[in-house]
Backbone as CSV, one residue per row, in Angstrom:
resi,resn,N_x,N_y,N_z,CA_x,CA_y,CA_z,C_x,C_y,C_z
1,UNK,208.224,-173.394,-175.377,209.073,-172.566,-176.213,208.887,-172.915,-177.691
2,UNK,208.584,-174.080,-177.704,208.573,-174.805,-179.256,207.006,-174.240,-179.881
3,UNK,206.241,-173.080,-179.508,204.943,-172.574,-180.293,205.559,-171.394,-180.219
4,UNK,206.104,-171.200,-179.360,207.035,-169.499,-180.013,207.449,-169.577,-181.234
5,UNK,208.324,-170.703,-181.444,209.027,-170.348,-182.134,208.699,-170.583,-183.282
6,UNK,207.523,-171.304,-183.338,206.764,-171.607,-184.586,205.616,-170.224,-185.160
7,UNK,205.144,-169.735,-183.774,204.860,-168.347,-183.926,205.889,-167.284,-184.918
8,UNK,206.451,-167.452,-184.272,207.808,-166.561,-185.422,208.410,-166.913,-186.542
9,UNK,208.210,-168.414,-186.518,208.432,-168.733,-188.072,207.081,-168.269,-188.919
10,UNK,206.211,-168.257,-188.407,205.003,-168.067,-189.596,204.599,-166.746,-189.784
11,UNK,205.017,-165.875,-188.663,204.773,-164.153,-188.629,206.065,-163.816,-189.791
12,UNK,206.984,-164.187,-189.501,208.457,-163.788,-189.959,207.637,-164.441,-191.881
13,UNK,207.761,-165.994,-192.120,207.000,-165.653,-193.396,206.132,-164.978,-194.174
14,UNK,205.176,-164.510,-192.923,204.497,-163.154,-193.848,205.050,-162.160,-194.265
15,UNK,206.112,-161.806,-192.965,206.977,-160.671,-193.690,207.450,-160.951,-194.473
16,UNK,208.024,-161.784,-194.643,208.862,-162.164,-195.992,207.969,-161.992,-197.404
17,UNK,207.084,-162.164,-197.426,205.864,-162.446,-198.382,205.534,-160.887,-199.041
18,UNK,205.508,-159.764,-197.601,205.085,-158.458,-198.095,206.329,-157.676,-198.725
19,UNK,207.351,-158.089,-197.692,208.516,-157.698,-198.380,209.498,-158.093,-200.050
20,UNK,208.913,-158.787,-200.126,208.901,-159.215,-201.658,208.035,-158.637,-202.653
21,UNK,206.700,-158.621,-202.254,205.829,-157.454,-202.779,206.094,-156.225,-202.809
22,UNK,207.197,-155.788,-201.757,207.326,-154.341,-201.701,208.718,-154.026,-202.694
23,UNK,209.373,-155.142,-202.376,210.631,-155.008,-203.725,210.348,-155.449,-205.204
24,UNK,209.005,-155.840,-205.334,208.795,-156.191,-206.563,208.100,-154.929,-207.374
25,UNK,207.041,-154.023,-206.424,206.398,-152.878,-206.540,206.874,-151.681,-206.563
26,UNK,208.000,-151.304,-205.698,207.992,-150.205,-204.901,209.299,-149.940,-206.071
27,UNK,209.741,-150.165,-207.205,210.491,-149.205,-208.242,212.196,-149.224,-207.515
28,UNK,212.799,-149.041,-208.361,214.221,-149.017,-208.239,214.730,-148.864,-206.701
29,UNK,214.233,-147.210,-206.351,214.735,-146.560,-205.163,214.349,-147.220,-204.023
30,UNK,213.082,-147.512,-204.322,212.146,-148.200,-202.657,213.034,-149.507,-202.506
31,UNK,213.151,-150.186,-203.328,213.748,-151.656,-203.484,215.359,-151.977,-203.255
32,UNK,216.144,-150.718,-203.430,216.925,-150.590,-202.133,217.041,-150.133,-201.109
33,UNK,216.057,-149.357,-200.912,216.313,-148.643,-199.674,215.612,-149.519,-198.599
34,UNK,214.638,-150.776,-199.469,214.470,-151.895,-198.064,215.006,-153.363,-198.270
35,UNK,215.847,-153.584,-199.045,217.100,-153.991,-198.933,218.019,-153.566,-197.993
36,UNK,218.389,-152.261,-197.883,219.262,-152.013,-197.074,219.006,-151.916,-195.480
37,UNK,217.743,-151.500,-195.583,216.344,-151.490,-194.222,216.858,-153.106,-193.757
38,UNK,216.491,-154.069,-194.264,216.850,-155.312,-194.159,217.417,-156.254,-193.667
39,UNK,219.056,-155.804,-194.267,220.054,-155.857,-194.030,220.663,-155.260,-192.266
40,UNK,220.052,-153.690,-192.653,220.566,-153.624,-191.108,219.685,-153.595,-189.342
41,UNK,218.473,-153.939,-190.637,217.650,-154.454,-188.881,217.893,-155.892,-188.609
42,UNK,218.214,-156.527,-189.498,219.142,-158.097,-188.944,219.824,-158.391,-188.270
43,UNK,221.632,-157.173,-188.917,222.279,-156.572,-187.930,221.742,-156.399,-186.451
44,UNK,220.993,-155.299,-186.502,220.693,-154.552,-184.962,219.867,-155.540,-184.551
45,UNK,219.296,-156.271,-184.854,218.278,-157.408,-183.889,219.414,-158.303,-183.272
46,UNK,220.197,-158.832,-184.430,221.047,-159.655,-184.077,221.919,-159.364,-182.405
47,UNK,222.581,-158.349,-182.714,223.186,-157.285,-181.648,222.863,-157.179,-180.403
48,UNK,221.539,-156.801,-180.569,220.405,-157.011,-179.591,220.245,-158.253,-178.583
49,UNK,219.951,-159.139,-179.507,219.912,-160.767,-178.753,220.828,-160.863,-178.497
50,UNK,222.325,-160.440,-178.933,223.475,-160.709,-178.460,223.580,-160.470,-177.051
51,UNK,223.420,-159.183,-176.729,223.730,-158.263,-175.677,222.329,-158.814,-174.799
52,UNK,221.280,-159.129,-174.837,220.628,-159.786,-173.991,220.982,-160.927,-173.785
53,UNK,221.312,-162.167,-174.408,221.697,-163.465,-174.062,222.728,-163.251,-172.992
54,UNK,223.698,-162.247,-173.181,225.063,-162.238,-172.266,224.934,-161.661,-171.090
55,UNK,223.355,-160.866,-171.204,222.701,-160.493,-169.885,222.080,-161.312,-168.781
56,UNK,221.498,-162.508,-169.573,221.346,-163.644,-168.780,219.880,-163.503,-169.230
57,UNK,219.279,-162.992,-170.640,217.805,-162.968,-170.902,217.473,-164.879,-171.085
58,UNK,216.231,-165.035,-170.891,216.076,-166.336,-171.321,215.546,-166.523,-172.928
59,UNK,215.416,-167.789,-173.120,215.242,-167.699,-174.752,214.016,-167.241,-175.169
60,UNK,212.742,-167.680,-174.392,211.704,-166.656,-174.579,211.509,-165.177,-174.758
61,UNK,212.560,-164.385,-173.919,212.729,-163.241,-174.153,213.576,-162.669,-175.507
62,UNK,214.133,-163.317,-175.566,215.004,-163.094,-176.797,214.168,-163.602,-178.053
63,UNK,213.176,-164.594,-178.477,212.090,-164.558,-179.121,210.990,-163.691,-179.284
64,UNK,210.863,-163.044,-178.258,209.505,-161.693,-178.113,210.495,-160.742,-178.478
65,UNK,211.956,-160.499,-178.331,212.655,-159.118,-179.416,212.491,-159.302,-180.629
66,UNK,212.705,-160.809,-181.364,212.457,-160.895,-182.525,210.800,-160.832,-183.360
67,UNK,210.233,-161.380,-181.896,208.647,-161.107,-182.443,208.389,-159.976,-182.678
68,UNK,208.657,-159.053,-181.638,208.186,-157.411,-181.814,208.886,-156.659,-182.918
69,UNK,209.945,-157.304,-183.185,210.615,-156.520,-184.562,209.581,-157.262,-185.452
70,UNK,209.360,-158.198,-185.804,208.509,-158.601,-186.907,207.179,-158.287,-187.093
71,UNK,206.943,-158.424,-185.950,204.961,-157.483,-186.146,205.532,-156.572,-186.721
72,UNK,206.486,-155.256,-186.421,206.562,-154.011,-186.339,206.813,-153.750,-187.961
73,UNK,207.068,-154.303,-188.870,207.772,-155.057,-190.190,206.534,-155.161,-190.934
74,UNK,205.879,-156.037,-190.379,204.892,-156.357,-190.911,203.541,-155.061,-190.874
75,UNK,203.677,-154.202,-190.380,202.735,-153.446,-189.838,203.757,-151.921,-191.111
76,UNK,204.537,-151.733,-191.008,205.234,-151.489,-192.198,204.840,-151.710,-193.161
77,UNK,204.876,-152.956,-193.702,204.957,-153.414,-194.995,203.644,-153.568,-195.128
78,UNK,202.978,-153.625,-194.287,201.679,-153.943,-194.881,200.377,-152.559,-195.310
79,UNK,201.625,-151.636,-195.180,200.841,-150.095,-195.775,201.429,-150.060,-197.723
80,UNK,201.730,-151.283,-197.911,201.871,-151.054,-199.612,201.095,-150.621,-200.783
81,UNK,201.390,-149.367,-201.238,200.584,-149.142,-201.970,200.456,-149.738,-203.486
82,UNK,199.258,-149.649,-203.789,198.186,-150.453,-204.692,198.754,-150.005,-206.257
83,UNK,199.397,-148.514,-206.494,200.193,-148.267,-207.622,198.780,-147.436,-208.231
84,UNK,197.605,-147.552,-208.086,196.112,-147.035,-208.791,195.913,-145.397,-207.674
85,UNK,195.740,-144.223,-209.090,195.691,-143.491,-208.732,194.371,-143.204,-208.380
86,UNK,194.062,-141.986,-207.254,192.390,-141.578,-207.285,191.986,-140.595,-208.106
87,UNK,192.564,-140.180,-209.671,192.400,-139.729,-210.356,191.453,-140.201,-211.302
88,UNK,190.539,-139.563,-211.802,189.075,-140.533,-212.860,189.632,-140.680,-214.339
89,UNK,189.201,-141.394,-214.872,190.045,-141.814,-216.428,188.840,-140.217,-216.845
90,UNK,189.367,-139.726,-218.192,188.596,-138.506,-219.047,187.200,-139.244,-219.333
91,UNK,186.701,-141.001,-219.623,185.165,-140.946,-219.703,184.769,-140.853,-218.382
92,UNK,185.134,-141.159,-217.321,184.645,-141.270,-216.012,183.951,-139.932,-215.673
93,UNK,185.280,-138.937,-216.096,184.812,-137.435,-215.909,183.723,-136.874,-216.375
94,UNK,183.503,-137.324,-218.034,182.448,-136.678,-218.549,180.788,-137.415,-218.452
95,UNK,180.649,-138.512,-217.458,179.631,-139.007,-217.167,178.801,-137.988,-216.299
């Protein structure tokens, strides 16, 4: 159990990593709206493990809910865009 969970500490830091990039990039609106994204998939994961633990899930299982939310995060966040348009500067054009 103890490489799970080290698994998920180091997946979960990447997210953390893109998601900081994405609130540092992504302009006023984006930067709350995954703040608030955030906030309530914590919530609902949380919830989640709740209602499985009291089901009688074991702790491994309740680690692979949190894993699969975090790939899923990460697979998210990791479509951030670059801010560079595919538009040509005016010398580019006249070459």
């Amino acid at each position: 159990m103890l490489h799970l969970l080290t698994r998920l500490a180091v997946e979960a830091n990447g997210v953390i990593a893109l998601r900081m990039m994405k609130l540092m990039l992504g302009g006023r609106r984006a930067a709350r709206r995954e703040a608030r994204l955030m906030v309530t998939e914590k919530i609902d994961t949380a919830v989640k493990a709740s209602k499985s633990l009291i089901g009688g899930a074991s702790a491994e299982e309740i680690i692979g809910q949190y894993r699969r939310r975090v790939a899923a995060n990460a697979r998210r966040l990791g479509k951030i865009p670059t801010g560079r348009t595919a538009k040509k500067s005016r010398s580019q054009r006249r070459k």
